[in-house]
Residue frames as qw, qx, qy, qz and C-alpha x, y, z in Angstrom:
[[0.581, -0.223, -0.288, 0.727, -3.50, -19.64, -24.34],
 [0.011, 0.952, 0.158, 0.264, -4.41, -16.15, -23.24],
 [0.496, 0.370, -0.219, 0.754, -2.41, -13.54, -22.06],
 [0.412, -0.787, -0.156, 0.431, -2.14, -10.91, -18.70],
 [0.436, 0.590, 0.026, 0.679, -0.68, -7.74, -20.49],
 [0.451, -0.490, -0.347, 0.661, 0.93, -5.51, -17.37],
 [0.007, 0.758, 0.050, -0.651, 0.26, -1.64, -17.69],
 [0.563, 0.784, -0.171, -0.197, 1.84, 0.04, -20.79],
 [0.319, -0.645, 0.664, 0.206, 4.93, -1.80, -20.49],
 [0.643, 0.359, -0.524, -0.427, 6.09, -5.29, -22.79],
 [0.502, -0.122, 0.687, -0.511, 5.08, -7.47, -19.97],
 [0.715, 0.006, -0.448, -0.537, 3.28, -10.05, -21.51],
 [0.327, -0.098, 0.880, -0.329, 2.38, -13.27, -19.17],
 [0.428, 0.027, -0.836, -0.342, 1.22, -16.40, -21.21],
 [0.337, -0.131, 0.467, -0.807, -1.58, -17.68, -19.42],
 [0.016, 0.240, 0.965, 0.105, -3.80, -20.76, -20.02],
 [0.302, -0.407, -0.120, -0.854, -7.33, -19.03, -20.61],
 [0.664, -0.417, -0.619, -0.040, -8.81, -21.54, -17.78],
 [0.508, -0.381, -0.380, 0.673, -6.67, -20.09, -15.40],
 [0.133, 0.264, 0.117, 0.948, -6.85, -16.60, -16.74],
 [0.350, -0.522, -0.168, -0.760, -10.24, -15.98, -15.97],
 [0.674, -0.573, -0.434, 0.172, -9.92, -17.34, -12.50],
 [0.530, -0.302, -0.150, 0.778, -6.92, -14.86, -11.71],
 [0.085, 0.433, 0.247, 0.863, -9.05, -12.20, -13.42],
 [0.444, -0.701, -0.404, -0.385, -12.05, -12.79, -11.14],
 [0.737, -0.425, -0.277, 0.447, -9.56, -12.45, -7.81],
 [0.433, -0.124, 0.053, 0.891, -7.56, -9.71, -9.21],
 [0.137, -0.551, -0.287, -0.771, -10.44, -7.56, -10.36],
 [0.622, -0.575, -0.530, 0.038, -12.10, -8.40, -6.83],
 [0.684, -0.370, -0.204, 0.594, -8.82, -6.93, -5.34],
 [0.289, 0.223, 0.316, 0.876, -8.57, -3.81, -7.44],
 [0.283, -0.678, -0.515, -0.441, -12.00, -3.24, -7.38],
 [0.730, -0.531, -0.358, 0.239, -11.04, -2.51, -3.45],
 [0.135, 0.921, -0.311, 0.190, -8.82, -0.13, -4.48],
 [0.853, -0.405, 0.292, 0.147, -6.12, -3.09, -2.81],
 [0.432, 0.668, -0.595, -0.114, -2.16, -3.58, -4.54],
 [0.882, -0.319, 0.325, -0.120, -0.70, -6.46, -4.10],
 [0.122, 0.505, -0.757, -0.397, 2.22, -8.30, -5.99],
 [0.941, 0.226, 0.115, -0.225, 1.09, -11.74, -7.99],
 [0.099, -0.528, 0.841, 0.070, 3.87, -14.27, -8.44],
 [0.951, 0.066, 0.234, -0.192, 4.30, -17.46, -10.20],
 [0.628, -0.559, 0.484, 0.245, 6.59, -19.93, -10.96],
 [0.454, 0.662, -0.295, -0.519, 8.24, -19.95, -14.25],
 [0.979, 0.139, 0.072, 0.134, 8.72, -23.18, -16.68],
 [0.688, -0.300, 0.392, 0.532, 12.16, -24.79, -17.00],
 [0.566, 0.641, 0.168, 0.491, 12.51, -23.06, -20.77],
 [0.215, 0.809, -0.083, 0.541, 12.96, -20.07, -18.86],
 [0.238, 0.324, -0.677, 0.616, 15.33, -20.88, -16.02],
 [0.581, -0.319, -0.749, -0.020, 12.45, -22.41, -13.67],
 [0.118, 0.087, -0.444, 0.884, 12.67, -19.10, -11.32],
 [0.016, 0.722, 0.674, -0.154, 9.91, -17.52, -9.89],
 [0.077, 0.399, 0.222, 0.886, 8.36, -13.65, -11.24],
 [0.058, -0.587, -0.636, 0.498, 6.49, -11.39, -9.35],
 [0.151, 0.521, 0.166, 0.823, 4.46, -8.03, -10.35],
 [0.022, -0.309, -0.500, 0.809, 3.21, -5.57, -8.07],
 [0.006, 0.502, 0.709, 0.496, -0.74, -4.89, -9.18],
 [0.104, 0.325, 0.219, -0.914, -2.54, -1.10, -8.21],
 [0.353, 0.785, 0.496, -0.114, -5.76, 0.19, -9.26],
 [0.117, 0.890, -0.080, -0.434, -3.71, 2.76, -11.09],
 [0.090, -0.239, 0.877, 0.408, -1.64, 0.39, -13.70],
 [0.676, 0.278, -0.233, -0.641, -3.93, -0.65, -16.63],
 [0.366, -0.014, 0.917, 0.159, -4.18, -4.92, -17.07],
 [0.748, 0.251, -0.390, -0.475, -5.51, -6.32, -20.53],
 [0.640, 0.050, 0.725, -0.248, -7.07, -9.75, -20.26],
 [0.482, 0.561, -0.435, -0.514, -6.70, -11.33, -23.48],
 [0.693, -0.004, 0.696, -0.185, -8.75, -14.92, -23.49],
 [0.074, 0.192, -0.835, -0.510, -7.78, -17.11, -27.13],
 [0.166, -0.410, -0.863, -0.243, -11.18, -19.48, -26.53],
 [0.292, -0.368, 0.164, -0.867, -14.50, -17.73, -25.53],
 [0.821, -0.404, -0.346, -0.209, -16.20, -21.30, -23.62],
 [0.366, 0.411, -0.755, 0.356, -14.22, -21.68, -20.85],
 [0.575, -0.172, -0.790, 0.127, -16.37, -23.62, -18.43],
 [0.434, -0.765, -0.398, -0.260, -17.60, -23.06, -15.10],
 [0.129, -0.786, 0.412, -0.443, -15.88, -21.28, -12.34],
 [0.772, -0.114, -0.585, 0.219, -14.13, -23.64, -9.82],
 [0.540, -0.810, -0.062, -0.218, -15.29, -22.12, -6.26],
 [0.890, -0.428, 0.019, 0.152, -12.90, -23.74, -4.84],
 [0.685, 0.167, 0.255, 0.662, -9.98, -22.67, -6.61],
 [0.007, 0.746, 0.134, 0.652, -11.17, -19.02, -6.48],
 [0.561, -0.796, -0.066, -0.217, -10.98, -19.10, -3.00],
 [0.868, -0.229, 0.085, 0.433, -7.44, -20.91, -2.50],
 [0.487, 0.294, 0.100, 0.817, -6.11, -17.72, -4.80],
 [0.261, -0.784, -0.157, -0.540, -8.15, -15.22, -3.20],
 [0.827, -0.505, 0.001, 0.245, -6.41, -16.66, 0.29],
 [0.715, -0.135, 0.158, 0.668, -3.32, -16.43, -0.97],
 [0.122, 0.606, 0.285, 0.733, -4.11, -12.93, -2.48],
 [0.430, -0.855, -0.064, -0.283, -5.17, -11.73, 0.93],
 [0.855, -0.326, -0.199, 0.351, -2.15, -12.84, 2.36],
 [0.122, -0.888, 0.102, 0.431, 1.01, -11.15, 3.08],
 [0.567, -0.151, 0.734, 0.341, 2.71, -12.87, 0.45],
 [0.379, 0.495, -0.107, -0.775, 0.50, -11.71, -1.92],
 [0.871, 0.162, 0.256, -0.386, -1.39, -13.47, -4.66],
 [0.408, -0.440, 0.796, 0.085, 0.54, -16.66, -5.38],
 [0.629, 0.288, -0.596, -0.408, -0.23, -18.87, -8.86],
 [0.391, -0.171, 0.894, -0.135, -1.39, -22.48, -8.00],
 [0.142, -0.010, -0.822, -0.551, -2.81, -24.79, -10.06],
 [0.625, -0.358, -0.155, -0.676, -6.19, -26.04, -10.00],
 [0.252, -0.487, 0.780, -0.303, -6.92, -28.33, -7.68],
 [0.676, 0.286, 0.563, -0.379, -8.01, -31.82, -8.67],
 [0.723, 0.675, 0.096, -0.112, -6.58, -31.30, -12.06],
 [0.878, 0.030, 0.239, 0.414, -3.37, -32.27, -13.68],
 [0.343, -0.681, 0.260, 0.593, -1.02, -29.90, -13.90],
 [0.644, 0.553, 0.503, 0.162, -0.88, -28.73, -17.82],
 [0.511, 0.627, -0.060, 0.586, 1.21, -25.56, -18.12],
 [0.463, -0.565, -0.154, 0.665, 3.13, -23.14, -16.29],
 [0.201, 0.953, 0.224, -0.021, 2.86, -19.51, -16.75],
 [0.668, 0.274, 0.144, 0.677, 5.73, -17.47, -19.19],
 [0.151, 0.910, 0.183, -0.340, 6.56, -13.97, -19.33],
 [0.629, 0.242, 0.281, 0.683, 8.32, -12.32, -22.01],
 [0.023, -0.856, 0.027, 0.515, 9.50, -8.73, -21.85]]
């Protein structure tokens, strides 16, 4: 399980590392652009099953903090479905992979 650390704050967002480094390569893409945007995902039933959002700038530090260091090949497809939904107005939207069973749901914990 890796982690999304938000700016300097105590933001922490659990993060399967599979998924992590797909929502790194999208969000760094977007940044890199000098682009903000907010990222949202839905939270697990432990923690009232709501939904979180942050608002992401090129001026707010993110740490990327991956537990395993193999994590397979990129899934094209799945970069692009968050990169949609990252260009949108909605901004970039958590979805699972596609093709793959559903296995966790991202946590934060201030």
């Amino acid at each position: 399980m890796g982690k999304l650390i938000y700016a300097r704050s105590e933001l922490e967002i659990d993060i399967a590392d599979r998924a992590l480094v797909h929502l790194q390569l999208v969000i760094g893409a977007k940044l890199r652009r000098g682009e903000s945007f907010f990222f949202s995902w839905k939270e697990d039933v432990s923690v009232g099953s709501g939904r979180s959002s942050i608002w992401l700038t090129p001026a707010l530090p993110l740490y990327f903090r991956f537990r395993e260091s193999n994590l397979g090949s990129v899934n094209r497809e799945w970069i692009e479905l968050l990169a949609a939904s990252a260009n949108s107005g909605q901004g970039l939207v958590y979805t699972e992979e596609p093709g793959v069973p559903p296995t966790w749901k991202p946590r934060g914990h201030v």
